[in-house]
C-alpha positions in Angstrom: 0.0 0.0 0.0 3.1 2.5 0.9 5.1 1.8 -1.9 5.2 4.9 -3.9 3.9 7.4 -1.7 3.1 10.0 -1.7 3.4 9.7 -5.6 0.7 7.3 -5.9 -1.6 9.0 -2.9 -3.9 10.3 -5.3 -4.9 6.8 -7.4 -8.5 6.5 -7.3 -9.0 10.2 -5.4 -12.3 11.7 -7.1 -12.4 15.1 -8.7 -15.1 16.7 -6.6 -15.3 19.0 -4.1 -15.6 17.1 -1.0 -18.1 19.7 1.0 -20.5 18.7 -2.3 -20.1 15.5 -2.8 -23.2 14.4 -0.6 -26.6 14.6 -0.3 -27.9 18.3 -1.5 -30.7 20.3 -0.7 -33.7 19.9 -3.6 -32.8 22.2 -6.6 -34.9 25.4 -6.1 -36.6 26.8 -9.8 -35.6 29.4 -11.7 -37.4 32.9 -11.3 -41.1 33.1 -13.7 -40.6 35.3 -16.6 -41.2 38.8 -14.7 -40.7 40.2 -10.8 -40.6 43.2 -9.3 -38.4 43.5 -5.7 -37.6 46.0 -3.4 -33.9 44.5 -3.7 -32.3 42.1 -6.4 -29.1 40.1 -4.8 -27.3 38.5 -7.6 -25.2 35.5 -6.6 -25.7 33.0 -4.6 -22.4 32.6 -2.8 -21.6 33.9 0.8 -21.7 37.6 -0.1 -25.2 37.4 -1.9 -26.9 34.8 0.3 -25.9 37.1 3.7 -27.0 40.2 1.8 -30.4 38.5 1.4 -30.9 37.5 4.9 -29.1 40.8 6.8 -32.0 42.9 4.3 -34.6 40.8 5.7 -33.4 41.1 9.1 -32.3 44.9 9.0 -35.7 45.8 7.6 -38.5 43.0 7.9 -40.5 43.3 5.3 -38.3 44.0 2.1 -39.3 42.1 -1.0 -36.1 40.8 -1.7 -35.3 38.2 -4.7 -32.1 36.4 -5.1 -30.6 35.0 -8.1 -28.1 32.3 -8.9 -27.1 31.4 -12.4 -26.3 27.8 -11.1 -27.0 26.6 -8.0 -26.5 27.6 -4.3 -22.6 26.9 -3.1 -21.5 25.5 -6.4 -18.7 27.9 -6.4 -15.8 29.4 -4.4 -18.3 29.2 -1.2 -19.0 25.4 -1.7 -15.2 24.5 -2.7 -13.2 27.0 0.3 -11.3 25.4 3.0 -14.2 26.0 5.6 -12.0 28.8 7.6 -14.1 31.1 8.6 -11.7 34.0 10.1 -12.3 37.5 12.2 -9.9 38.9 9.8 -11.6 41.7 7.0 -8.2 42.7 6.2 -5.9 39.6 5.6 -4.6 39.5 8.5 -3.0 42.0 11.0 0.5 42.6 8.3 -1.8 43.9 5.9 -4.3 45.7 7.6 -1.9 47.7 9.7 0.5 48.3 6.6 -2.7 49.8 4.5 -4.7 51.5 7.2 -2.7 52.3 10.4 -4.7 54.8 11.5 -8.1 52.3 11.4 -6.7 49.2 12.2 -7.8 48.9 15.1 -11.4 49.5 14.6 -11.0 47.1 12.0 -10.0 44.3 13.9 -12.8 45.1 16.5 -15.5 45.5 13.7 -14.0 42.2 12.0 -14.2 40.2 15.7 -18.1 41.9 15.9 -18.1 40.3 12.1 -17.2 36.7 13.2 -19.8 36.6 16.6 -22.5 37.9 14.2 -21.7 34.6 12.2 -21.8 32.6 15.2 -24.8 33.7 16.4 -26.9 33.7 13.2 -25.5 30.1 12.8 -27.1 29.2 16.4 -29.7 31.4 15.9 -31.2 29.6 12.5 -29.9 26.1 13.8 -27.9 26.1 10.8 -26.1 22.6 10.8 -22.4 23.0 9.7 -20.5 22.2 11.9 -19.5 25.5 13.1 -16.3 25.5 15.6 -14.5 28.3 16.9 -11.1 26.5 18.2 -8.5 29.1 17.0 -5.8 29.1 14.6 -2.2 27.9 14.6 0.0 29.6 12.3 3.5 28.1 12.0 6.9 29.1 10.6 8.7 26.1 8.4 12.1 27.9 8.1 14.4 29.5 9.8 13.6 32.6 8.1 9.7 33.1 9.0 10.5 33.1 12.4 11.2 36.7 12.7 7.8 37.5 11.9 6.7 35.3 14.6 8.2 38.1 17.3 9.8 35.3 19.1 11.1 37.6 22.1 7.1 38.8 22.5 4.4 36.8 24.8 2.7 34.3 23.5 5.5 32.8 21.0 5.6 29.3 20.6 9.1 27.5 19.8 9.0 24.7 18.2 8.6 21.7 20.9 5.4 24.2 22.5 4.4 24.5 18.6 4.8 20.8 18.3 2.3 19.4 21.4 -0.8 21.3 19.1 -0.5 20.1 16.1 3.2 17.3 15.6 4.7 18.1 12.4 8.8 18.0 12.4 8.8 20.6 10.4 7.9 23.4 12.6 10.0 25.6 14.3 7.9 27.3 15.9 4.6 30.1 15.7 1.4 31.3 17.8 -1.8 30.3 18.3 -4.7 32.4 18.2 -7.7 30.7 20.3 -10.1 33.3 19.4 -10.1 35.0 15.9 -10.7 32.0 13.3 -13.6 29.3 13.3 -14.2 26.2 11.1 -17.7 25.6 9.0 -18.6 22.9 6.2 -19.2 26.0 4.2 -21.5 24.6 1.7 -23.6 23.3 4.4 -23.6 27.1 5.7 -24.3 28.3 2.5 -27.2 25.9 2.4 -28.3 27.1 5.7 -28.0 31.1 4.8 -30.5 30.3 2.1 -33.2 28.5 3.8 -33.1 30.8 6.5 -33.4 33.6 3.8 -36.5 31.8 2.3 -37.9 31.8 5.8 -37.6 35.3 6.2 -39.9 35.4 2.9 -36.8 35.8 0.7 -37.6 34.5 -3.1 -34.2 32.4 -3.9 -33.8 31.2 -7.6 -31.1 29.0 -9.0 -30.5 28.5 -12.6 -31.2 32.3 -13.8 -28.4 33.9 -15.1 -28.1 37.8 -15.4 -27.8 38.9 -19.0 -27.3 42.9 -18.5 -28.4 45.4 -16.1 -29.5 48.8 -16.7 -30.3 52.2 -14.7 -33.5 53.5 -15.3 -35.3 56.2 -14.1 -35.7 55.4 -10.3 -35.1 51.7 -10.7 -32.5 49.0 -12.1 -33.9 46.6 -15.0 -32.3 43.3 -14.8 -32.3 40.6 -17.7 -31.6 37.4 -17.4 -32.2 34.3 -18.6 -35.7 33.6 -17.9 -37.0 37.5 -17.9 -36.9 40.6 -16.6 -36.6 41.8 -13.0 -37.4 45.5 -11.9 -36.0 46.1 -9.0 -35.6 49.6 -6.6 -31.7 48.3 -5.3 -29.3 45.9 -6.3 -26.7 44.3 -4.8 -24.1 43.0 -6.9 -22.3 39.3 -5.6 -20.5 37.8 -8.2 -16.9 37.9 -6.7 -14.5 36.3 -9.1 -17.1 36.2 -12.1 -17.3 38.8 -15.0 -19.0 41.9 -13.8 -21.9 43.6 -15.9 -20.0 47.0 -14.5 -17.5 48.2 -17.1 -15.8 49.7 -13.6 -15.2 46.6 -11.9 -13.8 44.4 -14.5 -9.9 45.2 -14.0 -10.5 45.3 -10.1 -9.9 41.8 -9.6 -8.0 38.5 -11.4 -9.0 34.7 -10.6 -7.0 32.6 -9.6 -7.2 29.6 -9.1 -6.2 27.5 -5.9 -6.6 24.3 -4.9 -7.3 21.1 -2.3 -6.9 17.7 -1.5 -8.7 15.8 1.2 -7.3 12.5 2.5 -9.3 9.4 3.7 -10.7 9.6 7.3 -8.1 9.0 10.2 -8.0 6.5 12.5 -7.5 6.8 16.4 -3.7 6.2 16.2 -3.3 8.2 13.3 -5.2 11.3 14.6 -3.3 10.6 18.4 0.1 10.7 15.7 -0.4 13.9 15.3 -1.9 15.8 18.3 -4.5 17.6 16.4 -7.5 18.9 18.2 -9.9 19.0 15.4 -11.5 22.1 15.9 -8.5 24.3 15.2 -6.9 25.4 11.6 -3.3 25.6 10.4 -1.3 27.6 8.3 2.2 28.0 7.7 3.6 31.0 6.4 5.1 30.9 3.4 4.2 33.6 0.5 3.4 30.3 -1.0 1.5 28.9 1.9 -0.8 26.1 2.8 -4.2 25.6 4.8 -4.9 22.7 6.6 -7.6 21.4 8.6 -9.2 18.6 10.1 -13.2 17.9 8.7 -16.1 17.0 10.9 -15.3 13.0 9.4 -11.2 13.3 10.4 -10.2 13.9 7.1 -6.9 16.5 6.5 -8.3 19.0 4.5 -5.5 20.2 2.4 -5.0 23.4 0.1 -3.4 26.3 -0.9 0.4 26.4 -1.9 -0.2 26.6 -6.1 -2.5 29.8 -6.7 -2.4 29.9 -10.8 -3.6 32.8 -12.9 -4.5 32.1 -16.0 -3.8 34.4 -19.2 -7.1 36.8 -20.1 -9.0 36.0 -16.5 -9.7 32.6 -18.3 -12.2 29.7 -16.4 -11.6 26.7 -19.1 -12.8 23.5 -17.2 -9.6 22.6 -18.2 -8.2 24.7 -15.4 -9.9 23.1 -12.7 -8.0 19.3 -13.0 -4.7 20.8 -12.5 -2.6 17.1 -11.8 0.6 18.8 -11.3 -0.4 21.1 -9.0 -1.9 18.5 -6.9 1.0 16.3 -6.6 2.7 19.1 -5.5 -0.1 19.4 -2.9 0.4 15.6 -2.1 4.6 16.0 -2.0 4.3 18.6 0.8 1.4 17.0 2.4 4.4 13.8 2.7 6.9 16.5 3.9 4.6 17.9 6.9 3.0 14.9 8.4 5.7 12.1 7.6 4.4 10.0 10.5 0.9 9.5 7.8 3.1 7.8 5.6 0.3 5.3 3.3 -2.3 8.0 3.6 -4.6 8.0 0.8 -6.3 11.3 -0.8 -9.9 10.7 -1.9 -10.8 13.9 -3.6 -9.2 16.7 -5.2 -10.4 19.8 -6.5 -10.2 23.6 -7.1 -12.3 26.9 -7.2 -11.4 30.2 -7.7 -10.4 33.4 -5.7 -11.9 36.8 -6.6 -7.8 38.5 -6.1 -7.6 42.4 -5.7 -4.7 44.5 -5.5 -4.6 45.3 -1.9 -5.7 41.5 -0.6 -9.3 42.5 1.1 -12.6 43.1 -0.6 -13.6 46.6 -1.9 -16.8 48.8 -2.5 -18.8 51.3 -4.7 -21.9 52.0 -6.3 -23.6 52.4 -9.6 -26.4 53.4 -11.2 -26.5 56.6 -9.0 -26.5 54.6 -5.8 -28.8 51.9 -6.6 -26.4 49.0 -7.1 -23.7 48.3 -4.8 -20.6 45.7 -5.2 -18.7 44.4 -3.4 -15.6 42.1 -4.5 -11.8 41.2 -3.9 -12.2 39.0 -1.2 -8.5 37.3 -1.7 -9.1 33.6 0.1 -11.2 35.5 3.3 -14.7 35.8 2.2 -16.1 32.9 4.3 -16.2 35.5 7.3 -16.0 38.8 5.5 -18.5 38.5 3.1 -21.4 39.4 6.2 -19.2 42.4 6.8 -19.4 43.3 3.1 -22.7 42.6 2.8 -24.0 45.2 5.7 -21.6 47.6 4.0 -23.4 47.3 0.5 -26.8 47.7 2.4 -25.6 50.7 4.1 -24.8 52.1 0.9 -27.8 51.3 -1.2 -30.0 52.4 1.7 -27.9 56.0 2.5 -27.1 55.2 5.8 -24.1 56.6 7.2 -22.5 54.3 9.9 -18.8 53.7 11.3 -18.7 51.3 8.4 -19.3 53.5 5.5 -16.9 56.1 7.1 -13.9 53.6 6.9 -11.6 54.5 4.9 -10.7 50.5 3.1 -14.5 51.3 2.3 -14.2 54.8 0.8 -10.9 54.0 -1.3 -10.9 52.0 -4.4 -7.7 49.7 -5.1 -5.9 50.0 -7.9 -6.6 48.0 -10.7 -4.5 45.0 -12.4 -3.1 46.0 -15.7 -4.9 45.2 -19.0 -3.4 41.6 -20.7 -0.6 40.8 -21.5 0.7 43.0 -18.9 -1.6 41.6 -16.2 -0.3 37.9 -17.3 3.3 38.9 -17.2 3.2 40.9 -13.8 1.3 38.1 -12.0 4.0 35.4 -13.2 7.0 37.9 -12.6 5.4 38.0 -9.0 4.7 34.6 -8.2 8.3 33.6 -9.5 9.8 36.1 -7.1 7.8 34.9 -4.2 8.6 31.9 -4.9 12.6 32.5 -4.2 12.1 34.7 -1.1 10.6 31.7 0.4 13.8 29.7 -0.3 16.2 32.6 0.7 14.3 34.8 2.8 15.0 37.7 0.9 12.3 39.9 -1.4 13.7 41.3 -4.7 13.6 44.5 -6.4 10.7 43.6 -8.1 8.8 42.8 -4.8 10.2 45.8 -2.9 8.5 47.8 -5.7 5.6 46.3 -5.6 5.2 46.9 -1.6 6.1 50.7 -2.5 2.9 51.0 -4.7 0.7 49.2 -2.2 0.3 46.3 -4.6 0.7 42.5 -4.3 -0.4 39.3 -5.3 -0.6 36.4 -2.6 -1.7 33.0 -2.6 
């Protein structure tokens, strides 16, 4: 059974995302040939379906309609590694580097973010296995541990590092017990929508939006089965092409992906110390997310973000096979003590990337529509921040989130192709070697200079 491994880890792994492949909710219809709402969501991911149900909740009585061009959680929510984190600015790093003056209303308003997701998940009796155990982060060479502040309270050296979670790879990092959670995410998704629908929410799958157009005081929606007149708008389609001409350079997908092993035994799971209801990541540029699944699987991901040349989404994409041997290499290299392991699925999904690592915001159609996109890898938690945000600004109301300033100020844009295309590999090459030497080149420096990055 060993021999080979972990080369021969993935025989007979299936390529489906492991949060979908089980029993799913009925398929709900596509919307009749005309409606009229008080608000149109379009999308049913994270940031649609929690715009849905906070309008419903905010102001009980909204005829609200939601549209999804496939079906609910077929996408980046239904395919994420379930980390549902307090974090709306990728992390402490980048939120203090962009907006020092605000971080720290950030990080509380992020922290009120993640208990309103706990609640609303208790609340509905949503059932996805929803566990707030923390978040190790680890360093893996010698180089990382600097950013660790190993001289501060609360480092962990290695050995301390070690009795969490055993890997003889780590040298050491901290654990947060507080700021990051674990869901099934499409079984949250799921639950967002039928606790939308009993809100009196009107949720449709299979209607695509054709075009969308100002008029007057309303926005006139096409899609595939008819038209939809509607007094606000929110827009939710992350990673997918935008009907705004505005925010089509705002973000690139990429595309990351996971492997999930067979379920652990006892002595497998007591191998490696790992108290199931906490994540891991190391910290690499190039970095990977791990978990444990509500069966004992290793959930498995990140490492290999790929862009592909003109923002492309070919199915051929998605069954990257060099990628995830990689994946299963380092997988071997972490947890050598799992030696035999098999992987039974493997996919991918895309990330909605921006400039600046954290979702963004604006309007159109003189304040009718609202957007929201840029998420970067976090929108399982800050996608019910966003969400509030777009309501706030469809509806006028001025609150402490509309007067942020990471909500006020665009990002800049990526570059048009080829130079998009060329940047992005020029960037991922040079992360790449600083996590070998330690060291970010010219072209990285510069980058940090203009406030821009790309990340995994």
């Amino acid at each position: 059974m060993e021999h080979g491994w972990p080369e021969d880890a993935l025989e007979g792994s299936v390529f489906r995302p492991l949060w979908l492949d089980t029993v799913r909710p009925e398929p709900r219809g596509a919307l009749p040939a005309d409606f009229e709402a008080d608000l149109l969501v379009v999308g049913g991911g994270f940031t649609g379906l929690w715009s849905a149900l906070r309008a419903v909740e905010r102001r009980p009585g909204t005829r609200v309609v939601l549209i999804e061009a496939e079906s609910i959680a077929e996408h980046a929510s239904g395919r994420n590694g379930g980390f549902c984190s307090a974090s709306i600015t990728h992390g402490e790093g980048n939120g203090r580097r962009r907006w020092p003056a605000e971080y720290e209303k950030l990080h509380e308003l992020g922290m009120r973010n993640l208990d309103g997701i706990e609640e609303t998940v208790e609340r509905y009796g949503i059932d996805c296995a929803f566990a707030r155990g923390g978040t190790l982060a680890v360093a893996t060479r010698p180089h990382e541990l600097e950013g660790f502040e190993p001289d501060a309270p609360g480092f962990l050296d290695a050995a301390a590092v070690r009795e969490l979670v055993d890997s003889p790879t780590y040298l050491g990092g901290r654990y947060d017990p507080d700021e990051g959670a674990l869901v099934d995410p499409a079984r949250l998704a799921w639950g967002l929508a039928d606790a939308a629908e009993a809100l009196g929410v009107r949720v449709a799958e299979n209607t695509r939006l054709l075009s969308l157009d100002g008029k007057n005081d309303e926005v006139l929606a096409t899609t595939s089965t008819g038209v939809i007149r509607a007094r606000k708008v929110v827009l939710a389609t992350n990673a997918f092409p935008s009907p705004l001409r505005r925010k089509r350079l705002a973000v690139v997908p990429v595309f990351d992906y996971v492997l999930a092993t067979e379920p652990l035994t006892d002595d497998q799971l007591a191998a490696i110390k790992w108290n199931p209801a906490m994540g891991v990541a190391d910290s690499g540029n190039q970095f990977h997310y791990y978990r444990i699944t509500p069966d004992r699987r290793i959930l498995w991901g990140g490492y290999d973000a790929v862009y592909h040349y003109r923002r492309s989404f070919s199915p051929q994409h998605f069954d990257r096979r060099a990628t995830f041997h990689t994946l299963a290499k380092n997988f071997a290299a972490t947890f050598p003590q799992l030696r035999g392991i098999r992987f039974t699925h493997r996919w991918s999904g895309v990330i909605d990337t921006s400039t600046r690592f954290t979702a963004f915001y604006g309007t159109a159609h003189r304040g009718r529509t609202a957007y929201a996109a840029g998420f970067t890898g976090l929108g399982v938690g800050a996608s019910r921040f966003a969400a509030d945000v777009m309501l706030d600004l469809i509806w006028g109301e001025r609150t402490e989130r509309t007067e942020l300033e990471m909500v006020r100020k665009r990002p800049l844009p990526f570059p048009p192709e080829p130079f998009a295309w060329i940047g992005i590999q020029i960037t991922r090459w040079s992360l790449a070697r600083a996590d070998r030497g330690g060291r970010r080149n010219l072209w990285l420096r510069t980058l940090d200079r203009l406030g821009l990055g790309f990340d995994s």
